[in-house]
N, C-alpha and C positions, 0 to 999 in steps of 0.2 A: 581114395574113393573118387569113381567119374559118375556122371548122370549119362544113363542113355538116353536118347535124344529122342522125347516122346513117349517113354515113361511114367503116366501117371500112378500109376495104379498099386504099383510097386509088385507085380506077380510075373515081371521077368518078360514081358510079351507085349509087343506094342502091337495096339489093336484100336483100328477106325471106326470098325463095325462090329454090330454083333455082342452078346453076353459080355460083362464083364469088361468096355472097351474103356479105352483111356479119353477119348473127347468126352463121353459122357460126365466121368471124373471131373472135367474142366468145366462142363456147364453146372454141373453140381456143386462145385467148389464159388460157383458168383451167385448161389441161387435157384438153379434150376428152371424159375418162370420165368425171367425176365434174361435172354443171354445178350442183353447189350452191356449188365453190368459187368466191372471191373474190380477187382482184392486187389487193395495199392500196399504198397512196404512189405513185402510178406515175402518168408523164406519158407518155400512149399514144393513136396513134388510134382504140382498139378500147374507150377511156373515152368513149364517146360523150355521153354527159349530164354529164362535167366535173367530176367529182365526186371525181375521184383515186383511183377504187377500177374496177377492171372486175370484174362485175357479172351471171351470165348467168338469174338464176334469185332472185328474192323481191324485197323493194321495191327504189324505185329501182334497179331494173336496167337496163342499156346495150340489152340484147334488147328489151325493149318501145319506147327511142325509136327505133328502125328501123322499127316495124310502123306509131308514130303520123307518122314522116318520108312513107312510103309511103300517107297516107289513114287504116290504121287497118283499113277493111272487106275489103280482098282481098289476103292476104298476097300473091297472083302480081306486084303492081303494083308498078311501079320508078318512081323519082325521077332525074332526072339534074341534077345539081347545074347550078344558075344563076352564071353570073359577069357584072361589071357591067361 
């Protein structure tokens, strides 16, 4: 098994924006009101960058490898995961 990289959501499609996106996932997984906080020790799909903490807001946060999964320049662009 691999994790695709910016995956939260688990429906196969990495998405920045829009219905159904995976940052939201990540603000929703510390909280929702508050996104400075942080989930420490946790093995989760919504740890995107693997780091054992989910993350929505300061360095290393899970929110930015979804925008770099997606290109980086146009938050609307979605990824849909490859299998081999």
């Amino acid at each position: 098994m691999a994790l695709w990289p910016g995956e939260a959501t688990g429906d196969g499609v990495v998405k920045y924006t829009g219905g159904s996106n995976d940052r939201d996932a990540v603000l929703n997984a510390v909280g929702g009101g508050t996104p400075t906080n942080t989930v420490n020790n946790v093995y989760d799909r919504r740890d995107v960058n693997l780091d054992g903490s989910i993350k929505y807001t300061g360095s290393n946060n899970d929110r930015d490898v979804i925008l770099q999964t997606i290109g980086g320049t146009v938050p609307t662009a979605t990824r849909t995961q490859q299998l081999p």
